[in-house]
VMD Tcl script that draws the C-alpha trace (Angstrom):
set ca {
  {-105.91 68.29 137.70}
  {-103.26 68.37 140.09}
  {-100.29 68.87 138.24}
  {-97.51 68.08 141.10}
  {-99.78 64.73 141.98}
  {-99.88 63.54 138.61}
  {-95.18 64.21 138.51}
  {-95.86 62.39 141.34}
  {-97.78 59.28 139.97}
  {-96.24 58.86 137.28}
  {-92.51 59.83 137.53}
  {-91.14 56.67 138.44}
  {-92.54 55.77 134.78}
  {-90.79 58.36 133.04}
  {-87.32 57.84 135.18}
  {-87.53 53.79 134.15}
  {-88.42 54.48 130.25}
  {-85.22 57.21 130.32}
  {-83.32 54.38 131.58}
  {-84.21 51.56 129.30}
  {-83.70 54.13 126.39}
  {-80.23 55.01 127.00}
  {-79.74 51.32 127.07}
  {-77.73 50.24 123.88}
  {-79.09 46.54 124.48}
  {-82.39 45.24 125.69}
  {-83.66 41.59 126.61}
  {-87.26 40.38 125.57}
  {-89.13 41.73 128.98}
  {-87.28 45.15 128.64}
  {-88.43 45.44 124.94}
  {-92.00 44.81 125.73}
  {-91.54 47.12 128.86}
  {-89.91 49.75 126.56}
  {-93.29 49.84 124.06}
  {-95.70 49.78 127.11}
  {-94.04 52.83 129.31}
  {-93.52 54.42 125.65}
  {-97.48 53.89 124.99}
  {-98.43 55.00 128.35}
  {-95.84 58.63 128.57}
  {-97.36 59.87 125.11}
  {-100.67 59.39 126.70}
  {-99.36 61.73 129.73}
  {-98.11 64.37 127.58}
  {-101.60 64.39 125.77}
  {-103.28 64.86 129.09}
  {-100.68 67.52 130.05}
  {-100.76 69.23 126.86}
  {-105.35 69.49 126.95}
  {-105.19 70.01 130.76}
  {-102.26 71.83 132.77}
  {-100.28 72.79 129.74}
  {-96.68 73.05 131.74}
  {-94.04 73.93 129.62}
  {-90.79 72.38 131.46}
  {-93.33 69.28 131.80}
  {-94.10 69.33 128.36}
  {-90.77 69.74 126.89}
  {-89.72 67.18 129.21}
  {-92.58 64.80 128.00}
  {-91.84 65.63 123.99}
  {-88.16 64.59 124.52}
  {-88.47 61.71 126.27}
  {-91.28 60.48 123.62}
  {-89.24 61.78 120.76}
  {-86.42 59.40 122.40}
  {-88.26 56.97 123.18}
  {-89.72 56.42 119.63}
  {-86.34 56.59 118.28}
  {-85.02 53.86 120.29}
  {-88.36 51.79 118.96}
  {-87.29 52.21 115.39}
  {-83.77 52.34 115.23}
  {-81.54 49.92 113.39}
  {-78.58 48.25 114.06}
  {-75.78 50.52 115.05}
  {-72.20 50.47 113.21}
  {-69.64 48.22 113.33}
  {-67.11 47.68 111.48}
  {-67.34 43.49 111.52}
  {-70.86 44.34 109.50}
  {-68.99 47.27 107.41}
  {-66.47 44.27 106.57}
  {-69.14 41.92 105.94}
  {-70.70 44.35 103.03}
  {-67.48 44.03 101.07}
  {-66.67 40.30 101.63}
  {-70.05 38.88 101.41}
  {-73.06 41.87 100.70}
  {-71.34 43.62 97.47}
  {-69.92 40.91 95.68}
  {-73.11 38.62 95.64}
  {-74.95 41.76 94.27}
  {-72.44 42.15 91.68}
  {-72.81 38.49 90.69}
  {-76.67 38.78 91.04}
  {-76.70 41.32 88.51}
  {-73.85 39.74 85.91}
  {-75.81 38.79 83.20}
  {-76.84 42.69 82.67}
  {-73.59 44.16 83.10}
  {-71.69 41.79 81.70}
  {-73.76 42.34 78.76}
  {-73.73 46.14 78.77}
  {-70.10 45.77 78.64}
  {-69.52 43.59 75.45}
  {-72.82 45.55 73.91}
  {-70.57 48.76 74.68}
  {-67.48 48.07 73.74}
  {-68.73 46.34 70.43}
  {-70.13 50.28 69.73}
  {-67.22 52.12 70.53}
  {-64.83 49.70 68.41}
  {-67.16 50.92 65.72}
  {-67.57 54.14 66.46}
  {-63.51 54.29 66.55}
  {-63.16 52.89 63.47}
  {-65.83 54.82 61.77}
  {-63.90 57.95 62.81}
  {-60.69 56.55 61.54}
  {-61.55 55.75 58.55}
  {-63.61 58.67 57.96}
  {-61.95 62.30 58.52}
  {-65.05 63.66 56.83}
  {-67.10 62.79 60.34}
  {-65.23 64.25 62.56}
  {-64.65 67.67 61.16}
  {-68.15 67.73 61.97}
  {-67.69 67.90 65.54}
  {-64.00 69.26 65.49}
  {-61.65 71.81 63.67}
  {-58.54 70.85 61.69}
  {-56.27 73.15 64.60}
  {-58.25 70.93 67.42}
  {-57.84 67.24 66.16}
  {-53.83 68.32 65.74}
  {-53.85 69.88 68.74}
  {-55.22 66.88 70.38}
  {-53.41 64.47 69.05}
  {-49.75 66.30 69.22}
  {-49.79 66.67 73.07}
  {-53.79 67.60 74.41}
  {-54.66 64.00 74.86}
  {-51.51 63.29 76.71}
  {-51.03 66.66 78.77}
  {-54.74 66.05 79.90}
  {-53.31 63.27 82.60}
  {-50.51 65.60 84.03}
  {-51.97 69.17 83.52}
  {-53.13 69.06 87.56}
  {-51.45 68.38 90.88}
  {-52.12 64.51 90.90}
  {-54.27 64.12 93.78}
  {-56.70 66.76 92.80}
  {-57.10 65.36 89.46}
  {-57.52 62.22 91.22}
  {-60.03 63.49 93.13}
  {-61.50 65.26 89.89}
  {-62.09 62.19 88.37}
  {-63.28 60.28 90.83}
  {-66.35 62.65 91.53}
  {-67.00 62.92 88.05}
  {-67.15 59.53 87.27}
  {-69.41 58.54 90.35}
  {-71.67 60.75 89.49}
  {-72.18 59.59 86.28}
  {-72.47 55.93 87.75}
  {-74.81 57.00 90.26}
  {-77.08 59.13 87.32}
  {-76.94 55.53 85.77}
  {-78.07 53.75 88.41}
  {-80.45 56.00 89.70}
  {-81.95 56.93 86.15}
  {-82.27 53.11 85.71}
  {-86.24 53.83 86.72}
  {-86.84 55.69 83.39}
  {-84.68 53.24 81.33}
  {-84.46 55.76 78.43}
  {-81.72 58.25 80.13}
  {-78.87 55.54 80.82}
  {-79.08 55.09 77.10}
  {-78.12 58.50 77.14}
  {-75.52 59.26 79.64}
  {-74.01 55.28 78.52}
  {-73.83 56.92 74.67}
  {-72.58 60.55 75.46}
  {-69.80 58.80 77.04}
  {-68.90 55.88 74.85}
  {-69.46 58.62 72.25}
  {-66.53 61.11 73.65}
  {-64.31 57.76 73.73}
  {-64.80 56.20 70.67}
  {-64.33 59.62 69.03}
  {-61.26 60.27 70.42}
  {-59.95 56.74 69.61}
  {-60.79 57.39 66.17}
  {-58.99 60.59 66.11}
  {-55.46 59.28 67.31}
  {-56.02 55.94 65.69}
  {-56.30 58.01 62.39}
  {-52.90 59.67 63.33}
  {-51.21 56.30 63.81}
  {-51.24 57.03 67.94}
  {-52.99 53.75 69.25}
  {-50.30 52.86 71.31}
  {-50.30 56.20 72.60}
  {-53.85 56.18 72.84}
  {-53.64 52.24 74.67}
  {-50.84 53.32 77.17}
  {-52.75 56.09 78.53}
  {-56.37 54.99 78.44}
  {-56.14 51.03 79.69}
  {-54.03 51.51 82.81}
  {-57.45 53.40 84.12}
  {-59.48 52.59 81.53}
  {-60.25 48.72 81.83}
  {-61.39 49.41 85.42}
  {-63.33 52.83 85.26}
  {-65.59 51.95 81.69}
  {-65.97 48.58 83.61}
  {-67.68 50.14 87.09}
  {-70.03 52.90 84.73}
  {-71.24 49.20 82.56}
  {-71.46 48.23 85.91}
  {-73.98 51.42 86.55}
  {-75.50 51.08 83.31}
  {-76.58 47.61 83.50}
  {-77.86 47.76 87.20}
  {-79.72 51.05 86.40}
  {-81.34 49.06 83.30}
  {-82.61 46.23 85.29}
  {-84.19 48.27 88.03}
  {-86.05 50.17 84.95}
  {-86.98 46.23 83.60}
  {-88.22 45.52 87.33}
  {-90.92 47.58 86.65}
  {-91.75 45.88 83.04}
  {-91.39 41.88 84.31}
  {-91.26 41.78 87.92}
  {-91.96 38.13 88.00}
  {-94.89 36.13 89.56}
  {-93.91 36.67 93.12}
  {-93.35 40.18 93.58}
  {-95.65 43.61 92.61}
  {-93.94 46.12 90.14}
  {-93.82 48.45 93.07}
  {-92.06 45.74 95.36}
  {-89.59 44.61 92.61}
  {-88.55 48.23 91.89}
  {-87.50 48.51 95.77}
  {-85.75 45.40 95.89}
  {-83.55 45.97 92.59}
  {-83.56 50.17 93.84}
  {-81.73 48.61 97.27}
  {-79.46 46.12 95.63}
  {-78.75 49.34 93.46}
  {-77.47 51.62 96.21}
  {-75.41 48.54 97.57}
  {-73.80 48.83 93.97}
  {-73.08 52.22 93.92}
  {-71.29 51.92 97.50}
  {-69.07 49.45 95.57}
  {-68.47 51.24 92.80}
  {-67.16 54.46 94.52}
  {-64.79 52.77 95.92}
  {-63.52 50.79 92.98}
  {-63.91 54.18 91.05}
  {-61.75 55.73 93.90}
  {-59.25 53.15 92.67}
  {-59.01 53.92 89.09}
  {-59.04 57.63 89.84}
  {-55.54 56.91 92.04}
  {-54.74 54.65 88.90}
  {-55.18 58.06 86.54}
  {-53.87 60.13 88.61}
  {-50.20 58.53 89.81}
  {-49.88 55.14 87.11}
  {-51.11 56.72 84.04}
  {-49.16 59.68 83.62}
  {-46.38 58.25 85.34}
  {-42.67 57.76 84.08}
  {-43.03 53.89 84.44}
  {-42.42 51.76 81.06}
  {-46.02 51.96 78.85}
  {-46.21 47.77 79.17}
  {-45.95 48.19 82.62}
  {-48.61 50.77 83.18}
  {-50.76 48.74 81.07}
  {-49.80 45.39 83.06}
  {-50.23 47.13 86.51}
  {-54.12 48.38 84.83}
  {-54.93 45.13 83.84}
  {-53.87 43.58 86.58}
  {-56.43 45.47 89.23}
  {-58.84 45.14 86.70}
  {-58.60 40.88 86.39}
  {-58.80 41.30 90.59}
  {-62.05 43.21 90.45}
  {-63.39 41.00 88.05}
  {-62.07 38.11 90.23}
  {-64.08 39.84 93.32}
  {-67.54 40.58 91.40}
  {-67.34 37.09 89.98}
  {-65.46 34.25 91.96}
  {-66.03 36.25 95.35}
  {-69.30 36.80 94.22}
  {-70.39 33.29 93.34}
  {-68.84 32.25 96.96}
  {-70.77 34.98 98.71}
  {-74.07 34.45 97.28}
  {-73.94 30.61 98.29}
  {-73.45 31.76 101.73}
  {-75.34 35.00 102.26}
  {-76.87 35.22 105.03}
  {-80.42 36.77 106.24}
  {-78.71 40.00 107.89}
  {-76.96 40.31 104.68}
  {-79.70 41.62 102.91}
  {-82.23 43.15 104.42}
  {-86.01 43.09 102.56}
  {-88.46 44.90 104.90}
  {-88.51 48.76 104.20}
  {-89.31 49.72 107.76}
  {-87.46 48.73 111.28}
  {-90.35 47.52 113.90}
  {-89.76 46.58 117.75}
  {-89.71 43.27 118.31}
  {-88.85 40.91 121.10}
}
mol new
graphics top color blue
foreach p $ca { graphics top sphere $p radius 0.5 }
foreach p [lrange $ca 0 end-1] q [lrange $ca 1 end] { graphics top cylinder $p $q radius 0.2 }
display resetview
């Protein structure tokens, strides 16, 4: 084969598909043109690869295909008009979606750490098992309050934050097994209703109230959040329903997870600037607490009142369904 015939031939091919490629929009007739020329230069580099193996042709060939095919599959690019869509329309209807298991993950939870507190309270015995005498003092005389002010502010804040969206990511992405959010959700509520036992035994609940619910309400809110949306991808695979395959139902709830868990970082972002600056801060303790409850009644406003809105008027770009992005005109 005549290699310079066949650059030749075909060139004007490969020139027009480089073109239509670095094209950031295409109408119908360029799409279709865009798939043929794509079909046809991965042909050529097969011949040129068995027959005259080049190598500036060939590389030339493998990026344009390589380019080519990515243009084929890609999605839509970013914009920030869809990035503000996700939070006024795409987050809050999954939060509302998935209400009825975090909403009762949350009463569930807190109904088990009220009793784990008051077990603890009204039994020193307990605790010593998991504490000495020089510790629970120690805690309650100035460890529990020197926790929030023992770092610079904003890299506790930052501290916190990772640690807490990990743990609401482990949640939700755990969810599949079921068993291990019971787990991390325990180990958790376990740590708090231990230590609200402790002070409440030492006659600190205020103190203990002051410095937990101005970060409190919202961050144990976002990891029920992660518990109960971890949960019902893990009961996807149990009852999927009549319309959908286990396997299909576990990727729908698995998506709607990950749109969660975008949310919840940022709300967790929130209460970590919440711990970090209104907790500790010199500010009266009723108006810590007010200021905590406060962005927590707004977040609840968003998941549930934005969230009913949004879900009445979702639209199909809102949430996407297929798992793979195909050309079409």
């Amino acid at each position: 084969m005549d290699l310079d015939a066949f650059v030749a031939e075909h060139g004007g091919e490969w020139r027009r598909l480089r073109l239509l490629v670095s094209r950031r929009r295409l109408d119908a007739d360029e799409a279709d043109e865009l798939v043929t020329l794509y079909q046809r230069t991965t042909t050529h580099l097969s011949i040129v690869r068995s027959r005259v193996p080049d190598a500036v042709i060939l590389i030339e060939l493998s990026n344009l295909v390589i380019a080519a095919r990515a243009a084929l599959v890609r999605g839509p690019r970013f914009s920030w008009r869809q990035s503000g869509r996700f939070f006024t329309h795409t987050l809050p209807a999954e939060l509302y979606r998935a209400r009825r298991w975090w909403i009762v993950t949350t009463v569930v939870s807190m109904a088990v750490v009220v009793a784990m507190g008051w077990y603890f309270a009204t039994n020193p015995a307990a605790v010593a098992m998991f504490s000495d005498r020089e510790e629970i003092q120690a805690l309650v005389d100035h460890r529990f309050v020197d926790y929030y002010s023992a770092y610079e502010a904003t890299h506790f804040g930052l501290q916190v934050w990772t640690n807490n969206a990990v743990i609401v990511a482990k949640c939700i992405a755990a969810g599949v097994l079921i068993l291990p959010v019971f787990y991390i959700l325990f180990f958790n509520l376990f740590n708090v209703g231990l230590t609200a036992g402790v002070m409440a035994d030492a006659g600190q609940t205020g103190t203990l109230l002051t410095f937990l619910a101005p970060h409190g309400l919202l961050e144990l809110t976002c990891m029920f959040i992660g518990a109960g949306v971890g949960l019902r991808i893990g009961w996807s695979w149990i009852a999927p329903g009549l319309t959908r395959t286990r396997v299909q139902a576990a990727i729908d709830e698995g998506r709607a997870g990950v749109r969660i868990a975008v949310g919840l970082a940022v709300a967790l972002a929130v209460a970590g600037l919440l711990e970090s600056f209104v907790t500790p801060s010199a500010l009266p303790p009723l108006l810590r607490v007010a200021i905590g409850a406060l962005v927590w009644l707004l977040f609840l406003a968003y998941a549930l009142g934005r969230g009913r809105v949004a879900t009445e008027a979702l639209r199909p770009e809102d949430e996407e369904q297929t798992a793979y992005l195909v050309p079409t005109a």
